[in-house]
C-alpha positions in Angstrom: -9.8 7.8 37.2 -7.3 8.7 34.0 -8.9 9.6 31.1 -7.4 9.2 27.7 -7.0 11.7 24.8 -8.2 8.0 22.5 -9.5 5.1 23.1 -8.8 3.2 20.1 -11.1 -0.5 19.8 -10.0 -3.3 18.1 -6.7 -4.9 18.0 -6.2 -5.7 14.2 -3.9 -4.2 11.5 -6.5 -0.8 11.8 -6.7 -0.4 15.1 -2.8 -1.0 15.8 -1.6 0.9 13.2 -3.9 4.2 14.5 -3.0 3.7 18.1 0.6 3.8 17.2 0.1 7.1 15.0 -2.1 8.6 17.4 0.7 8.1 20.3 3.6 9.2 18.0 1.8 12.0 17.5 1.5 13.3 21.0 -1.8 11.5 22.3 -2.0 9.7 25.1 -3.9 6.5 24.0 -5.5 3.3 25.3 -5.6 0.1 22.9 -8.8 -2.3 23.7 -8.7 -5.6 22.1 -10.9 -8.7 23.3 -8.5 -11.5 22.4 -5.4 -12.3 23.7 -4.7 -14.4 20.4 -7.2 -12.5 17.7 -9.0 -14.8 15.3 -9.9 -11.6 13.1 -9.2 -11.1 9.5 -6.0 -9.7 9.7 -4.7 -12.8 11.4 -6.5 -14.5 8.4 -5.8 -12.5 5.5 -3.9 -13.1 2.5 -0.9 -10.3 3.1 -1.3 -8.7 -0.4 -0.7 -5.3 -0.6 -2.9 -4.2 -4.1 -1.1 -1.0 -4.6 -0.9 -1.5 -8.2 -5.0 -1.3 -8.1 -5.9 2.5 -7.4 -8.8 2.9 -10.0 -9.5 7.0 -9.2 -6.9 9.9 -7.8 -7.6 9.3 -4.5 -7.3 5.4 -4.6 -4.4 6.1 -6.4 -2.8 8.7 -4.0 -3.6 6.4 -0.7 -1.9 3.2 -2.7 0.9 5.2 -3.7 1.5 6.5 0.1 0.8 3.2 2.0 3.3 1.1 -0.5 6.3 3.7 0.2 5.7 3.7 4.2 5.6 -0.1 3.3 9.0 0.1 2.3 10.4 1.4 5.3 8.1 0.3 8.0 10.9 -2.6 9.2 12.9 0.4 10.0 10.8 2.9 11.3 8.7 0.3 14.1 12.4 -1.7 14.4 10.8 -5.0 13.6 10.3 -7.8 10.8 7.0 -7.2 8.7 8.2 -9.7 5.9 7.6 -7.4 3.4 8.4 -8.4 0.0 7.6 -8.2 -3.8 6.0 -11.0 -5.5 4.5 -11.7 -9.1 0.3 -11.4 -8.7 -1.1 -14.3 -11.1 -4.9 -13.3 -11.9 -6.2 -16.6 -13.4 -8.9 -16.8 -16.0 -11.1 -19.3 -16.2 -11.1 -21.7 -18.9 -14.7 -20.3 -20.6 -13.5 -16.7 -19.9 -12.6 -13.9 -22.7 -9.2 -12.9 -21.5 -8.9 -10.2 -23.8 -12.1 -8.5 -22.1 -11.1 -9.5 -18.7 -8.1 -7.2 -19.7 -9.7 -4.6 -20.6 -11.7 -4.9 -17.4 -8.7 -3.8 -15.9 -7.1 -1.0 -18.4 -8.6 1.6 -15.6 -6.1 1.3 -12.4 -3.1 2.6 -11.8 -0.8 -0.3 -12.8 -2.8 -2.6 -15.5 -1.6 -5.8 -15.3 -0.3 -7.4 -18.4 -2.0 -10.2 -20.1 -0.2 -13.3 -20.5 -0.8 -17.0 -22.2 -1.5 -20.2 -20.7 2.1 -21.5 -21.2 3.7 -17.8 -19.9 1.5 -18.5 -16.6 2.5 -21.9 -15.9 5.8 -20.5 -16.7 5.4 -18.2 -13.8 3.5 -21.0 -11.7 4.7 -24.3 -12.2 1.9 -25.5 -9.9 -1.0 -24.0 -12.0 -3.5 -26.5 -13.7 -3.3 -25.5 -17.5 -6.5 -26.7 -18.4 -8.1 -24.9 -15.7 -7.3 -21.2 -17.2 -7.5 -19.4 -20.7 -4.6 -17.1 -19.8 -4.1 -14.6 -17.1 -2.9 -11.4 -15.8 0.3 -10.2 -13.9 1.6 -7.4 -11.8 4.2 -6.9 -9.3 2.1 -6.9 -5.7 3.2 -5.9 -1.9 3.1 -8.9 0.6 3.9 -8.8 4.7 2.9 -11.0 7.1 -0.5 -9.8 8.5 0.4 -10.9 12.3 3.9 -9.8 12.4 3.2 -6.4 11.1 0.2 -5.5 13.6 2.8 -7.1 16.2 5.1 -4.7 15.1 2.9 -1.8 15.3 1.9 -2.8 18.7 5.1 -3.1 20.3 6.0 0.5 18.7 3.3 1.7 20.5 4.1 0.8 23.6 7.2 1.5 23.3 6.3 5.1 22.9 4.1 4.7 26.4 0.3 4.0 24.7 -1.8 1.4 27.2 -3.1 -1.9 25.8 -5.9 -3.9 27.6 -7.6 -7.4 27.0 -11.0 -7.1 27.2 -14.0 -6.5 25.3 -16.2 -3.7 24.6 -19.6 -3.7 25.2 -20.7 -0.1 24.4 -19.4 3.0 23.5 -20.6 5.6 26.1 -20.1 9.3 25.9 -16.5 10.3 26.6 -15.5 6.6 27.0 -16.4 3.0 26.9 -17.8 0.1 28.9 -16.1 -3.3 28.7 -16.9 -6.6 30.3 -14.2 -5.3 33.5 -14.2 -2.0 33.5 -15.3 1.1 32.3 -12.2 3.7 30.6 -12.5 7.1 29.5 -11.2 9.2 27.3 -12.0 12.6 24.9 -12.6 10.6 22.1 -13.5 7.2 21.1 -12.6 5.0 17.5 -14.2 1.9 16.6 -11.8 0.1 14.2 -13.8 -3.2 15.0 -13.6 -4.8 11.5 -16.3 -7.0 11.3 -18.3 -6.7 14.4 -18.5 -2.6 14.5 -21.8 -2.5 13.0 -23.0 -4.6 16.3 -20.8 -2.7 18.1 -21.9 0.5 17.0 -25.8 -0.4 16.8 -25.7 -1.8 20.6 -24.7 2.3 21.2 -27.3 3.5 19.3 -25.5 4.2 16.0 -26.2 3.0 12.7 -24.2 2.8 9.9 -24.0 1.1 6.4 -20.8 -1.0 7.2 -21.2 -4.3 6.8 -19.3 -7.6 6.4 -18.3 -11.0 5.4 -17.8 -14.3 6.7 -15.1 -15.3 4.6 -13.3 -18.9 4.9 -10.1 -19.9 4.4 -7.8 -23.1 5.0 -4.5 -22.3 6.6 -1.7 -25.4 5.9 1.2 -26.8 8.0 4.3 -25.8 6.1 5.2 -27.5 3.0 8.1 -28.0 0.8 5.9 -27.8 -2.1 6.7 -24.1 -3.6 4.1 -21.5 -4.7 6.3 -18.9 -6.7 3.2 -16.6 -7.2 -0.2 -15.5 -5.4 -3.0 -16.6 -7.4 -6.2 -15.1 -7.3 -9.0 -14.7 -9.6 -9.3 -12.1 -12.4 -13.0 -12.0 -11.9 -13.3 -11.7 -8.0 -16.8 -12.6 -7.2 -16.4 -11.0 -3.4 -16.6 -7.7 -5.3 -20.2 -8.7 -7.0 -21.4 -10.0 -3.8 -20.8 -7.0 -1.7 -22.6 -4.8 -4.2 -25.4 -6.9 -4.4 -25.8 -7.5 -0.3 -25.7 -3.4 0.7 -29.0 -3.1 -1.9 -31.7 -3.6 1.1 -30.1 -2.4 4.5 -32.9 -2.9 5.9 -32.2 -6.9 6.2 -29.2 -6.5 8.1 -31.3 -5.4 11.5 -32.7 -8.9 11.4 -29.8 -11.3 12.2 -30.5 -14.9 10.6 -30.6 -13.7 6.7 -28.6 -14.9 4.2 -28.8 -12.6 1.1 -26.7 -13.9 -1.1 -25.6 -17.0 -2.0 -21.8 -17.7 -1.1 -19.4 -17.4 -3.7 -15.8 -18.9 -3.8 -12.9 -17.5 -5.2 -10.2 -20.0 -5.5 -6.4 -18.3 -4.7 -3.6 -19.4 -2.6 -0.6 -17.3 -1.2 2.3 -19.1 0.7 4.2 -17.3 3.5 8.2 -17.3 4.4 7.9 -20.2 6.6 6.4 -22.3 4.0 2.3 -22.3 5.1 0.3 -21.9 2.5 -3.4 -20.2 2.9 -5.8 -21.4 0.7 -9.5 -20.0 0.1 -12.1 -17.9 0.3 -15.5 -18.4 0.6 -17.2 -15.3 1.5 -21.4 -15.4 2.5 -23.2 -13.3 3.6 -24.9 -14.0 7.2 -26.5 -10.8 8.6 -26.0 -12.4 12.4 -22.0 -12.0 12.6 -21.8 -15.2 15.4 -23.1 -17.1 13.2 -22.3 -20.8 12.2 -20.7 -22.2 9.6 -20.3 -25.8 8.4 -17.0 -26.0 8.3 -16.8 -29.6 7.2 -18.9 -28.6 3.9 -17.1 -25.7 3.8 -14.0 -27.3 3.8 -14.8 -29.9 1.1 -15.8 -27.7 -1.6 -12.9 -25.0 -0.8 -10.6 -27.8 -1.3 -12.5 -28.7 -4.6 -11.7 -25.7 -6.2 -8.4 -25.0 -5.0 -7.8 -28.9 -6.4 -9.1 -27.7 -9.8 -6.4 -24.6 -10.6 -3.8 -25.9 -8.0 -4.4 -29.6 -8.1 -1.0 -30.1 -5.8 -2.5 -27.7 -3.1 -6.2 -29.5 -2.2 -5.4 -32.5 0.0 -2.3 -30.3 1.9 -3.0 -30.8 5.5 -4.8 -27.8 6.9 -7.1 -26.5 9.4 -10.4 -24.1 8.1 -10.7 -21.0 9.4 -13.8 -18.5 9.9 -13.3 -14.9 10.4 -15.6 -11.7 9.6 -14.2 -9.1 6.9 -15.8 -5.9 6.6 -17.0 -3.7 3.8 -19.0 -0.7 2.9 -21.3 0.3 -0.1 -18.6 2.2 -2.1 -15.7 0.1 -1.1 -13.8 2.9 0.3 -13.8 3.5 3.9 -15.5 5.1 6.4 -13.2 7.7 8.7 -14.0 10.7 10.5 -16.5 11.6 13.6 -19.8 10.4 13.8 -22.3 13.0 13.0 -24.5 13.4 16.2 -21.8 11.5 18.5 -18.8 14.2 18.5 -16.9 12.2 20.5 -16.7 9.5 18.4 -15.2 8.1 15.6 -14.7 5.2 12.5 -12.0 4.0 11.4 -14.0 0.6 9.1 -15.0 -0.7 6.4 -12.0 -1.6 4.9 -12.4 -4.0 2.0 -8.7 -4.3 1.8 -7.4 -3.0 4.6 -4.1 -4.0 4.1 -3.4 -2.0 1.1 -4.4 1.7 2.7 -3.8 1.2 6.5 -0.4 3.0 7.3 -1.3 5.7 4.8 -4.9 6.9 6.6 -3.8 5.9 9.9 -1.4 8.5 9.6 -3.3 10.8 8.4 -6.1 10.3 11.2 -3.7 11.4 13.4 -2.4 14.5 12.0 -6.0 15.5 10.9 -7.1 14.7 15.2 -4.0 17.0 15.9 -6.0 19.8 13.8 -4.3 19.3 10.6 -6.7 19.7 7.6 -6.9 16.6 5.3 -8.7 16.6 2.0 -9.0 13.5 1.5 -10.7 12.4 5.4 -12.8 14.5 4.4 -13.8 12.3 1.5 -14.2 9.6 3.6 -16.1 10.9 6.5 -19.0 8.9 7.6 -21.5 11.7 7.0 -24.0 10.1 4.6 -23.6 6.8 5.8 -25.6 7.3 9.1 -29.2 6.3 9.4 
């Protein structure tokens, strides 16, 4: 039976982008997705590319790398990612300070500037101006989430990696078991997203990543014209995950709820004129479960109404998908400490941003080249 240098699990923007680095680097590697069509977050996600954001050397250094592989990435995988830069409106709530929610961001790597009512809806014709007290802009990164993991995976097998369909049920030693077969392989990486705390639990690993349900509302395309990508200044998400990793503890016991949900209203419209609108993010400790989507939908579209008023009746379909996280917000890569054959690649809060950068990087450092900054990120003191 052939056995694999990698295994890599988990077809999304992570996993795609590592098998593709892994196999350009010499590996021979097998990709394991479960869905032939993925209903994961990167086939949900907004497309930003924060690179703007670093707020510490090392956030900084990864931005700074993963927006200039951006910038040639059409080239390199011989494909259309989209990729583009557009004006970032951070909107600030009608009762907020903007003057502190400025200063709130004076720490990153590119502040953005702060900017009147009138300059905003100057920017964003679409914007509600009673809705805001101002808000913030920056220059930020945008692809197309689906096209570029496409375009990762085709690179890969162009250079000879293996892709299967199916889905993972546990990570064995040297190898995996799936629902049709069982592959081998030196070394294993779960870049599961959501689901690799299950994933890795049903193997008898535990580790502090944890996750989101986050909901969005996907439209038919539209010649109404969003200019910008709004999003909040004051991102609740952010507050939420600090506030669900306090008690790990309640994640073993699927069922809980946390935290309340939080919404943060934004909208982003792609090159063929869809327009994703959202998110709600809870917190649900049992990652299958269910959501009312019709409640859901009704107060998503509420607050999109209230900043974007053009933008909340917009046919659309609601969408569910798990986003991961971790306790610092940075993410977890390296071997599993007691589990040498195994490895993370999760917990990417924005995955988008930092993807090609430590994707290449895995696979230089699994080729035996030191990295500094893996090292950083290794999954040591996140194992219980």
């Amino acid at each position: 039976m052939k056995t694999y240098d990698w295994i890599v699990v988990g077809g999304g923007i992570k996993g795609a982008a590592l098998a593709y680095e892994l196999r350009k680097t010499g590996f021979s590697v097998l990709l394991l997705e479960q869905e032939t069509t993925p209903q994961n977050a990167t086939r949900y996600s907004y497309g930003g590319l924060a690179y703007w954001s670093g707020s510490t050397p090392l956030t900084c250094k990864l931005l700074e790398e993963a927006i200039a592989r951006y910038r040639i990435l059409d080239q390199e995988l011989d494909a259309d990612t989209q990729f583009r830069e557009l004006d970032l409106l951070l909107t600030i709530a009608a009762n907020g300070d903007p003057d502190a929610t400025a200063a709130s961001y004076a720490h990153v790597g590119i502040p953005p500037q702060l900017i009147s009512v009138q300059d905003a809806c100057e920017l964003e014709p679409l914007l509600n101006p009673q809705a805001i007290a101002g808000a913030l802009t920056v220059k930020h990164g945008h692809i197309h989430p689906e096209k570029t993991t496409q375009a990762y995976i085709q690179a890969f097998l162009r250079l000879g990696g293996e892709m299967q369909i199916t889905q993972v049920l546990e990570v064995i030693k040297q190898g995996v078991k799936t629902t049709t077969a069982t592959y081998h392989a030196a070394n294993t990486v779960i870049c599961a997203g959501g689901l690799s705390r299950q994933l890795l639990q049903s193997s008898g690993i535990f580790m502090k990543v944890y996750f989101t349900h986050a909901e969005i509302i996907e439209t038919l395309p539209t010649d109404i014209q969003l200019h910008t990508l709004v999003m909040p200044a004051n991102l609740q998400r952010l507050q939420l995950e600090a506030q669900a990793t306090q008690v790990d503890e309640l994640w073993n016991q699927p069922g809980n709820e946390t935290v309340s949900a939080v919404l943060d209203a934004g909208a982003i419209q792609f090159l063929d004129g869809s327009i994703r609108l959202g998110q709600i993010s809870r917190i649900l400790t049992d990652p299958h479960a269910k959501v009312n989507s019709e409640l859901s939908e009704k107060w998503l579209r509420n607050s999109i109404a209230q900043v974007l008023p053009a933008l909340g009746n917009l046919a659309g379909i609601w969408h569910h998908c798990l986003v991961e996280f971790t306790q610092t917000r940075l993410p977890l890569i390296g071997t599993i400490p007691g589990f040498e054959n195994v490895h993370v690649f999760t917990g990417f809060s924005s995955p988008l941003a930092m993807v090609p950068s430590l994707a290449e990087r895995f696979a230089k450092f699994a080729a035996g080249n030191q990295d500094e900054i893996l090292v950083q990120l290794s999954p040591k003191a996140n194992v219980f």
